[in-house]
C-alpha positions in Angstrom: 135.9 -11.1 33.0 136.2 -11.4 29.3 132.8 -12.0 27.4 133.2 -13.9 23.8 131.6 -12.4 21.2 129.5 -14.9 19.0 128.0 -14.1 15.5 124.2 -14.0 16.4 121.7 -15.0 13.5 121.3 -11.1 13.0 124.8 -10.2 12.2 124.9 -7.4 9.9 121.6 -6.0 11.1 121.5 -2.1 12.2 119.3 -0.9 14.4 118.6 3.3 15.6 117.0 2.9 18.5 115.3 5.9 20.3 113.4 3.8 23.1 113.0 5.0 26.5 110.8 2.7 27.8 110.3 -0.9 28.6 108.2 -2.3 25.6 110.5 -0.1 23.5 113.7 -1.4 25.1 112.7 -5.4 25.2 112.5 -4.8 20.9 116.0 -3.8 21.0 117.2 -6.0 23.7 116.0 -8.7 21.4 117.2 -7.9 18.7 121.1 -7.0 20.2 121.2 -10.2 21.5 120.7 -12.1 18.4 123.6 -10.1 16.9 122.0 -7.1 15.2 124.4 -4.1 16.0 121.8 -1.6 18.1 122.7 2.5 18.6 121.1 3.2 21.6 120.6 7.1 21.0 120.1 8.8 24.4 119.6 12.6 25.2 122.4 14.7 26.0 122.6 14.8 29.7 119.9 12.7 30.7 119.5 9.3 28.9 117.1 6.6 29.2 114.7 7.6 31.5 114.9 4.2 33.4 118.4 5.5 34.5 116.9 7.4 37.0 114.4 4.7 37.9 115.1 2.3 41.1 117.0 0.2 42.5 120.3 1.2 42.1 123.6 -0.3 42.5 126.8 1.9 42.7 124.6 4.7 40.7 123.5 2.4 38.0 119.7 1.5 38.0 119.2 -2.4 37.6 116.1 -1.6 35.3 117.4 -0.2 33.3 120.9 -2.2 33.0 119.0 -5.3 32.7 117.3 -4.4 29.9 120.3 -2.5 28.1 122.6 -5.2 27.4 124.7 -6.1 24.1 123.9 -2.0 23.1 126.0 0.6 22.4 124.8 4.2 23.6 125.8 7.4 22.0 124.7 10.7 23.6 123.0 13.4 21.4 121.8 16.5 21.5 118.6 16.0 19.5 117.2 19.8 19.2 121.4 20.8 17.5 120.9 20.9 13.5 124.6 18.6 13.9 123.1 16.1 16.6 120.1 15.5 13.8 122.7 15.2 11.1 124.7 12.5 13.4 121.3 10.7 13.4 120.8 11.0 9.2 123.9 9.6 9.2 123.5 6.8 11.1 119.9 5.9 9.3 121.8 5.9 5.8 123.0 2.6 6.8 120.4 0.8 9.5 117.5 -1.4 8.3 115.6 -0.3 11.5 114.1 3.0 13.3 112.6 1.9 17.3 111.0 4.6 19.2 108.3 4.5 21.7 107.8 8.4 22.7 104.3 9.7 22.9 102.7 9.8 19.6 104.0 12.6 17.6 107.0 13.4 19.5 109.4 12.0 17.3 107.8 14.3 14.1 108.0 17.4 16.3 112.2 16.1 16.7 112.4 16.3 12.7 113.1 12.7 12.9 110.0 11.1 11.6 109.5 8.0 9.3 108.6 10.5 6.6 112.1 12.5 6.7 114.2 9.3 7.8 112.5 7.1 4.7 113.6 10.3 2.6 117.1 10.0 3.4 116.6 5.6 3.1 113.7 4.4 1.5 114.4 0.2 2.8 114.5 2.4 6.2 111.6 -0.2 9.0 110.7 2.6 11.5 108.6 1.2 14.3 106.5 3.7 16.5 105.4 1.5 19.5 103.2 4.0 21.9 100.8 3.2 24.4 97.3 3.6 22.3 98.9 3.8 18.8 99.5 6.5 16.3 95.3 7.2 16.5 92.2 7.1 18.3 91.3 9.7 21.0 93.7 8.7 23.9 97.1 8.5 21.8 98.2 11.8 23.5 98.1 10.1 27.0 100.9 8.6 28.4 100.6 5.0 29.0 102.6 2.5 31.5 102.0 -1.5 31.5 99.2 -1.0 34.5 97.6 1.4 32.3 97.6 -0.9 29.6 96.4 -3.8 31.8 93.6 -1.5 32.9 92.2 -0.4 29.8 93.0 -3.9 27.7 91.0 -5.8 29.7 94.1 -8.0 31.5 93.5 -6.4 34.5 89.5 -7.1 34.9 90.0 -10.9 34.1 92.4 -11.3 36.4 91.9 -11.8 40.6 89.7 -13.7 42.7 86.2 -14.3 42.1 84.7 -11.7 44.6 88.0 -9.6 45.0 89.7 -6.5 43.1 90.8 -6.8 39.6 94.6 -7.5 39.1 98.0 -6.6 37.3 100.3 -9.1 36.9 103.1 -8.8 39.0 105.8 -8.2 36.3 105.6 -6.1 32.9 104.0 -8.7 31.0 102.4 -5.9 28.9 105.1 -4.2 28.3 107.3 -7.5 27.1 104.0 -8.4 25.3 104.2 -5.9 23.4 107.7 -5.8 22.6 107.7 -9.3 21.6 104.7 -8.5 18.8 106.9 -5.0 18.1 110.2 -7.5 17.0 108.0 -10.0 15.3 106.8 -6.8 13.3 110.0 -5.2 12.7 111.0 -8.5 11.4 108.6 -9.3 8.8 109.3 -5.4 7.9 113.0 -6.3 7.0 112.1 -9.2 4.7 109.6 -7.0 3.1 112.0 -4.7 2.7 115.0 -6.9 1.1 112.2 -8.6 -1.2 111.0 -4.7 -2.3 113.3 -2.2 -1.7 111.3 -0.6 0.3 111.0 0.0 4.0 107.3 0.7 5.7 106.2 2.1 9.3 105.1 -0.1 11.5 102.8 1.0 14.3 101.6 -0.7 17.3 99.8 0.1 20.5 100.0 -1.3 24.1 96.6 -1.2 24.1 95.5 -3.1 21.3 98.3 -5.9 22.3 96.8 -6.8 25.6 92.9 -6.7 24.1 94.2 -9.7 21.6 96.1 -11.3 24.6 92.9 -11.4 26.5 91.0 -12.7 23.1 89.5 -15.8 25.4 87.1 -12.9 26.9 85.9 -12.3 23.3 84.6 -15.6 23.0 82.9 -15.5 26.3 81.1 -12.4 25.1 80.0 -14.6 22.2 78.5 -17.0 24.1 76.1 -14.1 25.8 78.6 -13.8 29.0 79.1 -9.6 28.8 81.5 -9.7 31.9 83.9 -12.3 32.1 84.5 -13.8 35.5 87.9 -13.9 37.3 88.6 -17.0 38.5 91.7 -16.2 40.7 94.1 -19.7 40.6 92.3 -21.6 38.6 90.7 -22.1 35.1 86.9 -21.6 33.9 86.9 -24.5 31.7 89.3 -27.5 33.2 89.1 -28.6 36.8 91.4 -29.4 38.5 93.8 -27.0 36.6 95.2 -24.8 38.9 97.4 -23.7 42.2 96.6 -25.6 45.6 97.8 -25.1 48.7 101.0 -27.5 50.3 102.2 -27.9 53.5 105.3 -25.5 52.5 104.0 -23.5 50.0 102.1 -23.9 46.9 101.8 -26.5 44.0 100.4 -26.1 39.9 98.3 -29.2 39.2 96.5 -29.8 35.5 94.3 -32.9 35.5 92.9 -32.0 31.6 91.6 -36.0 31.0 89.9 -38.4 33.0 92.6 -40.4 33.1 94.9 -37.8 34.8 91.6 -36.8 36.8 92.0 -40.5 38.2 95.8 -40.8 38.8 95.2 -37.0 41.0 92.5 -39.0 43.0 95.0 -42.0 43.6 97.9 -39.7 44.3 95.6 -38.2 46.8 94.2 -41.6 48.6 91.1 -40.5 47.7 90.1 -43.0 45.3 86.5 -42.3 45.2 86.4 -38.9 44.0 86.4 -40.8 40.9 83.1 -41.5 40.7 81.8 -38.8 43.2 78.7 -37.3 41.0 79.9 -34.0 42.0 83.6 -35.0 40.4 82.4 -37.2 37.9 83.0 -35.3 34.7 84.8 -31.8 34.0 81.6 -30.5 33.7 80.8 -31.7 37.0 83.6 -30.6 38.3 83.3 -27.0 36.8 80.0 -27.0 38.5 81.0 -27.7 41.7 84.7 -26.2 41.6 84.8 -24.4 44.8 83.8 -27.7 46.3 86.8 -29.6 44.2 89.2 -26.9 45.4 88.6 -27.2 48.9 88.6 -31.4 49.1 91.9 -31.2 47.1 93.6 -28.6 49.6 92.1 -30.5 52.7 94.5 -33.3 50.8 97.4 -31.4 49.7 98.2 -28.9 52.7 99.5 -32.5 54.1 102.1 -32.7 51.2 105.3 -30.7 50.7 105.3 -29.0 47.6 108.3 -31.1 46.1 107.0 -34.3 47.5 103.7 -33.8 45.7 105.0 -32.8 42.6 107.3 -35.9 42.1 104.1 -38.1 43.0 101.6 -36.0 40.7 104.4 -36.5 37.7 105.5 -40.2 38.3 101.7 -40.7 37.8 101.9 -38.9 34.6 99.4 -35.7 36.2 101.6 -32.0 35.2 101.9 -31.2 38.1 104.8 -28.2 39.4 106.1 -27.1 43.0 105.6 -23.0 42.9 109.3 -21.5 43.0 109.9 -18.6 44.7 112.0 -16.4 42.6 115.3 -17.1 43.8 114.3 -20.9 43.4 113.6 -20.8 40.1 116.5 -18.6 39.5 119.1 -20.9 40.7 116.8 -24.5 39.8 119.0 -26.7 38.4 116.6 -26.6 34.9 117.7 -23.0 35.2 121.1 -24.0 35.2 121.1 -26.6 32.7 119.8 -25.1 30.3 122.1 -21.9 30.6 119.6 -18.7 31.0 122.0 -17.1 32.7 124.9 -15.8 32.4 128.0 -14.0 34.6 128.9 -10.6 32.9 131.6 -8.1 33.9 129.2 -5.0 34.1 131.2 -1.1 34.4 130.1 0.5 37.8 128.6 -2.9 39.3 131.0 -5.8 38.7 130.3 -9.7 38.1 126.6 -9.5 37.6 123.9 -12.5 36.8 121.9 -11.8 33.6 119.3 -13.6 32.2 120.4 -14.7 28.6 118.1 -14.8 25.4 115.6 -18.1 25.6 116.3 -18.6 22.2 118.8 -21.0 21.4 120.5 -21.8 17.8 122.2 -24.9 17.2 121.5 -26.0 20.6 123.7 -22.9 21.7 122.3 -19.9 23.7 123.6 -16.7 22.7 126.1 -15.0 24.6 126.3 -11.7 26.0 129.4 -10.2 25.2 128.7 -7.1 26.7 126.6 -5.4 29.9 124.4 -2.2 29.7 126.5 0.5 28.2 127.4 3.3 30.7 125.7 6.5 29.3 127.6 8.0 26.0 129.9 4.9 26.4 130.3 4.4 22.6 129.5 7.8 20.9 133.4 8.3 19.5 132.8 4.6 18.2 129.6 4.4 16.3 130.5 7.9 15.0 134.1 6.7 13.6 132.1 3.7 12.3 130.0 5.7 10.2 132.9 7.8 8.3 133.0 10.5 10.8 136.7 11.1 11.1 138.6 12.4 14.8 138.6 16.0 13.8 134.7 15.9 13.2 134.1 14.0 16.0 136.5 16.3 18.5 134.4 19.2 17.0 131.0 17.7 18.0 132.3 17.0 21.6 133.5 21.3 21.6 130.2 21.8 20.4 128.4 20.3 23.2 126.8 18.4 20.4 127.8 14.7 21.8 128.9 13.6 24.9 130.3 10.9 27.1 128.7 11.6 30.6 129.0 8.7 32.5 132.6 7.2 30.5 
């Protein structure tokens, strides 16, 4: 199946991008589907090391191709004075450097922002790490549950008497990589005002601590330890997730008004002036007590019946999808965040598209996760490397084509 290639807003961009790891690989996924050409440099013989990760279909790891899209990967011997070289090259003409090893690994490789900026001073290299390029843990490695542990998510998150709690997807990791692009960014403007480039370095640490920054303001307020509060919020009640007679339902009653309309939705008219329920306050004070009248009222509803009620009355109010649900809602559908692509080794395959949309359009994926080496002969010849070279550097065992 044929993908159409759009211009993206950052057409013309080049990216050299050594990540090998989520947060790393969402900045890069970004920024290929907005239109930026991306190198996806991978070692010789291995790759990404979310190939190897599972599930897998027909040998290729979903991880990793669902991150990969709209790339091109060229596989490099690193350690071969020709494979560094190949790299040099390649930075002479990018605007941006992306690598997320451990902090320091990419110096040791010779490819550092103080060699690369020598060779292309407008060169944004961005070293994204899991405790930054300092401090005394920078040597550790550092997944998005290590990150949620020591940034704080974790601790604020749970019910009130029960363990602490990651989030169920890699929201530290995307975090992170959504700040990283942002950065990178700015650091190409900079550079087209300056003429000069900068590095850019950010830790997955430091990301989650700012995320959680509604903890720093209960510290101010003498609370040492923030409280977890499970489904539901310290400072608005009702605002959160109550129990239905087929699942679960989100419901935010953030005025008295809305407070009201929940109690008539409910038939239980005089909650309204219940002194328990009279005021958020109130009903911050006695929240466990509000949670359990609502459910008593709710576990009698079906999820979709109680939404459609809770909305007509102008309460936000949401059913709770399963995955596949929301996957496959019509909102889903409408609004087109997902799109059929013709990936090598798997076939017709559902990705999620970019949630950015310009000129009402989302942008396309013209291309699935590239099949390891995939494009090295390409991006080479793009660069001014002619067959000959390029032949020479396959001999050499300098470049290869594993998995194409």
């Amino acid at each position: 199946m044929e993908q159409i290639k759009k211009a993206g807003p950052l057409q013309g961009l080049k990216v050299v991008d050594f990540t090998i790891a989520l947060a790393g690989v969402y900045i890069s996924w970004q920024l290929a589907d907005m239109g930026a050409e991306v190198w996806k440099i991978e070692r010789k013989g291995a790759g990404d090391q979310a190939r190897t990760w599972d599930p897998f279909i027909n040998g290729l790891s979903t991880l990793y191709t669902a991150y990969n899209k709209n790339k091109q990967s060229i596989e490099l011997d690193l350690r071969a004075a020709a494979g560094k070289q190949a790299v040099f090259d390649m930075v002479k003409e990018a605007d941006i450097v992306l690598e997320n090893f451990k902090s320091g690994s990419i110096d040791r490789l010779g490819l550092g922002y103080d060699v690369l900026r020598q060779i292309n001073p407008r060169i944004v290299f961005v070293s994204l790490s899991g405790f930054g390029g300092s401090g005394p843990l920078l040597k550790y490695p550092c997944y998005d549950a290590i990150a949620a542990a020591r940034g704080g998510f974790a601790a604020t998150n749970g019910e009130p008497d029960g363990a602490p709690m990651k989030a169920g997807n890699a929201n530290c990791d995307t975090l992170t990589g959504t700040h990283a692009l942002n950065a990178a960014l700015m650091g190409v403007i900079q550079a087209r005002r300056t003429g000069q480039g900068c590095h850019i370095d950010i830790g997955m640490t430091d990301t989650v601590m700012v995320a959680c920054g509604e903890t720093l303001l209960d510290y101010t307020r003498g609370q040492y330890q923030q409280a977890r509060f499970g489904n539901h919020d310290r400072f608005t009640a009702p605002y959160g997730l109550f129990e239905t007679r087929d699942g679960w339902a989100a419901v935010i009653a953030d005025t008295e008004p809305r407070w009201q309309a929940v109690c008539s939705v409910l038939g239980r008219p005089e909650w309204a002036a219940d002194p328990r329920f009279a005021t958020n306050a109130d009903r911050i004070a006695h929240r466990d007590e509000l949670v359990q009248a609502m459910e008593a009222e709710t576990v009698h509803w079906k999820r979709r019946d109680l939404e459609k009620a809770l909305l007509a009355a102008g309460v936000p109010a949401s059913e709770v999808l399963p995955f596949i649900e929301a996957y496959t809602s019509d909102h889903a559908n409408a609004t087109g965040c997902t799109q059929w692509v013709d990936q090598a080794k798997i076939g017709l395959m559902r990705f999620y598209t970019n949630p950015l949309q310009f000129d009402d359009q989302p942008c396309p994926i013209h291309c699935g996760a590239p099949l390891l080496g995939q494009d090295s002969r390409q991006v080479l010849e793009s660069i001014g490397y002619t067959a000959e070279q390029i032949d020479q550097l396959y001999a050499d065992g300098v470049v290869a084509s594993s998995m194409f």
